[in-house]
N, C-alpha and C positions, 0 to 999 in steps of 0.2 A: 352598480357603478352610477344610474340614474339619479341615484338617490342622495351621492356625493357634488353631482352638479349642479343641484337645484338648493340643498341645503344651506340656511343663509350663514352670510359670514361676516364676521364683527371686526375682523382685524382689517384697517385699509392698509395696502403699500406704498410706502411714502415714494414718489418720484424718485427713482436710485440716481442720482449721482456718480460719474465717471468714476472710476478708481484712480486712487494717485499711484503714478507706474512705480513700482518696487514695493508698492505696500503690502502688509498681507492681507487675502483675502478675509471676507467678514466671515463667510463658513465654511469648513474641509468636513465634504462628505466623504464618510467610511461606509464601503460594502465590502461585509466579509462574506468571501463566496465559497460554500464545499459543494462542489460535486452538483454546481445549478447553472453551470452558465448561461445558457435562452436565457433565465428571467435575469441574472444579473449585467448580460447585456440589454434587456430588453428597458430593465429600471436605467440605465447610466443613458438609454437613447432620450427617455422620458427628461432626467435632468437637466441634459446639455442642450436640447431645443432654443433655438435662437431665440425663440417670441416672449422666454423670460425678463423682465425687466432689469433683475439683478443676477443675471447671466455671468456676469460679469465680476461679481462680487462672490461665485462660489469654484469650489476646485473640488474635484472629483477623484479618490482613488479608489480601487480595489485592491484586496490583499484574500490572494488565493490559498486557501486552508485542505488544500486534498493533497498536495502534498505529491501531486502525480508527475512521474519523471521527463514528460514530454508535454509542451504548450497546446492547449486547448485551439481549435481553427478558433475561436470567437476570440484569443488576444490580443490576433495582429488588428481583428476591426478595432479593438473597445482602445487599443493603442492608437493605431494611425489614423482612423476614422475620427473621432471622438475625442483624440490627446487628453486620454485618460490610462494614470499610470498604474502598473500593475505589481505588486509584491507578490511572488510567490513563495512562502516557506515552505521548507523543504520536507514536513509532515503535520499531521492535523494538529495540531497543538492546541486546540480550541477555542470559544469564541471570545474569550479575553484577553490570549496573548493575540489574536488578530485587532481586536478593536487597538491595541498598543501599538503593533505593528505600524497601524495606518493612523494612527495617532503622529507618532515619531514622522513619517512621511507629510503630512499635511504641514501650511503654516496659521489657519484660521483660527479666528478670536473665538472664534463657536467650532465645534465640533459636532455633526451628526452621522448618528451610527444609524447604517439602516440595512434590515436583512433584503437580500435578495428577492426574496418573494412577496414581494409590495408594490404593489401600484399605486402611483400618490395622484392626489384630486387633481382637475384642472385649478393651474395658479397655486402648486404646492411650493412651486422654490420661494415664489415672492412671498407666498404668506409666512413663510418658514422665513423666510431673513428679515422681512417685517417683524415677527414675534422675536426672533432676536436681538434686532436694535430696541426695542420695546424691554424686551425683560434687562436690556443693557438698565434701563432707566430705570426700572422699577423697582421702588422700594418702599411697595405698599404691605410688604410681606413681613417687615422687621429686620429682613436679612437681605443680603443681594441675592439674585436667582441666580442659580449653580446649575441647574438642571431641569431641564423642561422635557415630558411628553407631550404624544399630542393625541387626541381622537381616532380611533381605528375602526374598521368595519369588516364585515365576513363579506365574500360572495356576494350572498342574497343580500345586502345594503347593509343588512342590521347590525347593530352597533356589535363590537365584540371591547370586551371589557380591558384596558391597559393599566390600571392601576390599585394597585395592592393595600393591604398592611402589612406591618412590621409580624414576622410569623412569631407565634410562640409554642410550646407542646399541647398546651389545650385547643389551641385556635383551629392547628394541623391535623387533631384527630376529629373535634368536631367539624373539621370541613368534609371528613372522608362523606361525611351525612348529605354533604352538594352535590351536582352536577360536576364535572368536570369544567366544564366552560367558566365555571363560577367560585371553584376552590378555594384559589391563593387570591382571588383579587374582589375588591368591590366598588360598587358602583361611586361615581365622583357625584358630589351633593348637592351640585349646578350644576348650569350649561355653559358656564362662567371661568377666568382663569381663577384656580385657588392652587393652596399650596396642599399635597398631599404625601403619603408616606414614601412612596416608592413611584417611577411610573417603568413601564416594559423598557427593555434593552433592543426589541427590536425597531422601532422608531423611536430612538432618543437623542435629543442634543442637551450640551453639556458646553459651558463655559472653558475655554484652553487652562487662562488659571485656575480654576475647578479644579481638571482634570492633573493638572500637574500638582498640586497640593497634596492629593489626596494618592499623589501616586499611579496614576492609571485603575482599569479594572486590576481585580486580584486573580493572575493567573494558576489560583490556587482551586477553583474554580473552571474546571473543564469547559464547560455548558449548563445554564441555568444556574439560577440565582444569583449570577455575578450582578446583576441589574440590582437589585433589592439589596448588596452589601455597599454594591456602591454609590447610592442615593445613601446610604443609612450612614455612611463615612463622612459624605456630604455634607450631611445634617450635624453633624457629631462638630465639623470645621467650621459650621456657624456660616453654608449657604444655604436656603431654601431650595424643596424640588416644588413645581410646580407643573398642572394637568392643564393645557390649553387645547380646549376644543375645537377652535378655530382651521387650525390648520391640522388636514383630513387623509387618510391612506387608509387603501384596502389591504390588508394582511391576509393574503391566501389561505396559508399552508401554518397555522400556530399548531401549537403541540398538542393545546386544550383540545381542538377539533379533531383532532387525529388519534385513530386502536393507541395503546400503549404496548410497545414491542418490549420483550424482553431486556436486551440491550438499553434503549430508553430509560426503562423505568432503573437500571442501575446506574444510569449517568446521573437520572434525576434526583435519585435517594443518597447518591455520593455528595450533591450540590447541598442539599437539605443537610446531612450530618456535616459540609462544611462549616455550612452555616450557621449552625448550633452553636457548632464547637468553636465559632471563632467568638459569637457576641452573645448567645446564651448562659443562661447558668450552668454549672456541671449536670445539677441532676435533669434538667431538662434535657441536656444531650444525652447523656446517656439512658434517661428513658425512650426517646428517639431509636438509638441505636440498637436497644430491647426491640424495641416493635420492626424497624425493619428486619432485624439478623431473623426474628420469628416468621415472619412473612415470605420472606427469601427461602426459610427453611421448607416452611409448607411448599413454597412456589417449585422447589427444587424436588422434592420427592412428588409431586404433580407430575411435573417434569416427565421425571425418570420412568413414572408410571405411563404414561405416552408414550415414551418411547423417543423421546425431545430433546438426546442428549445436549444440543447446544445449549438450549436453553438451562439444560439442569448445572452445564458449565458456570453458564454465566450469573447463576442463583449461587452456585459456592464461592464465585470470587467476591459477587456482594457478600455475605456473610465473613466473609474472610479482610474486606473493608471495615468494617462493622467495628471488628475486633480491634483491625491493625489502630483506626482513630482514637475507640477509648482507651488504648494502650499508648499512645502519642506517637503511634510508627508511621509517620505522614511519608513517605516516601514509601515505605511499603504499600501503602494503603493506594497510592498513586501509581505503584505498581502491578496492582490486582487491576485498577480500573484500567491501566493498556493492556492488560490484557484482555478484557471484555472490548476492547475496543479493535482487539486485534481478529477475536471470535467472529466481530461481527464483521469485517472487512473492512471498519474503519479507518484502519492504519495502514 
């Protein structure tokens, strides 16, 4: 956390200006919370602190994704304390029909999505609505900016990596050859803002006409990858994404750093053959599709060898996804993954 305080910073905050009453805010923060409330009251305490300068210029919601039939003690604070509003839908439906969700509820000209388990720098709101009026102007890029990440960090200070390339089937199998930390993404080629292919979904803003152009995320897309299709849609409508270092958050709890559980790695391998199959070639998906149904298969007779029935469960509905895609049975296919989600107690 020291390391975020002392780190220098290039963007200044322009002297915020009163709001004109009835106008919409410059940015509606979206936190989409499952099953974390501490940090996503703890992040909304962080935001709404009075000593921001453009306090005033941001609106805060939550939209709860656990889907749990009784209100958590932390909604009446994060409501009454905080007047911050709460969506709850009525089961997980994942993390892009929530960012919609709080999309629809907000009225800001910028949009940011931020998980739960983020602690943002001292001077995160202003530097964030300073780089927005900023990227309002900028168009050093050829395009207007549609999409901005920003800088993230593990724990221990050090950097943790938010943005990517565009995946393709060679890219995904030579990466098995990385680190986990370092897979799907790499390193930004400054310390500078530039425009890059993708940035994370869990600290992202995004322009409102951006976001309505392009439709929202694709709630085709459970969990994961929705980031990386929707920058690439972005791109596609002729706005820039861009990597600003400037403005800084600690990211706890990412997937990279964390075992890969069962359950997990079929939400993630569901995300990746979406993804294929939405903006790859055929055969590139369906060599994809090859290599997970094989992998599933070993993982499941593994499994069963242990004695792990869950697990060996949730190995046959992935392979049984596999199928349903390169066969075009997409609601089947979204089928099988509730039910791994229901294995796992997700649901």
């Amino acid at each position: 956390m020291a390391v975020l305080a002392t780190a220098p910073v290039r963007l200044r905050p322009r002297l915020a200006t009163p709001p004109v009453i009835g106008a919409p805010p410059l940015v509606s923060v979206i936190i989409v919370n499952y099953r974390r409330w501490d940090e996503t009251a703890a992040l909304v305490r962080q935001l709404v602190a009075e000593d921001h300068l453009f306090r005033d210029r941001i609106e805060v919601c939550v939209v709860d994704n656990s889907g749990a039939p009784e209100p958590h003690p932390l909604e009446q604070i994060i409501q009454e304390r905080y007047q911050v509003p709460i969506c709850r839908l009525t089961e997980n439906r994942g993390f892009a029909a929530g960012v919609n969700a709080g999309f629809r509820m907000g009225r800001g000209r910028w949009v940011l999505v931020l998980n739960p388990d983020l602690v943002v720098c001292p001077g995160f709101v202003d530097l964030m609505c300073a780089a927005a009026i900023d990227c309002d102007e900028d168009a050093s890029n050829g395009a207007p900016v549609g999409v901005v990440g920003f800088q993230l960090r593990n724990r221990d200070g050090s950097h943790q990596l938010s943005t990517g390339f565009h995946p393709t089937l060679a890219k995904m199998v030579l990466g098995l050859l990385r680190p986990r930390t370092r897979r799907k993404y790499r390193a930004p080629k400054s310390d500078k803002r530039q425009t890059v292919p993708w940035v994370t979904g869990s600290c992202l803003l995004i322009r409102r006409t951006c976001m309505g152009q392009i439709d929202g995320f694709d709630e085709d897309f459970f969990l994961y990858y929705e980031d990386v299709d929707l920058c690439r849609r972005a791109q596609e409508h002729g706005w820039a994404v861009c990597y600003e270092p400037a403005v800084r958050a600690v990211h706890l709890d990412p997937l990279q750093n964390r075992p890969l559980t069962e359950p997990m790695r079929a939400i993630t391998r569901h995300a990746s053959l979406t993804y294929f199959r939405k903006h790859l070639s055929c055969w590139q998906f369906r060599g994809l599709a090859q290599i997970i149904r094989a992998e599933a298969w070993l993982r499941q007779a593994w499994a069963l060898l242990r004695g792990r029935a869950q697990d060996a469960a949730i190995c046959g509905q992935l392979r049984g996804v596999c199928r349903d895609l390169v066969r075009d049975r997409l609601p089947q296919a979204r089928q099988r993954l509730d039910q791994v989600l229901r294995i796992a107690g997700m649901r």
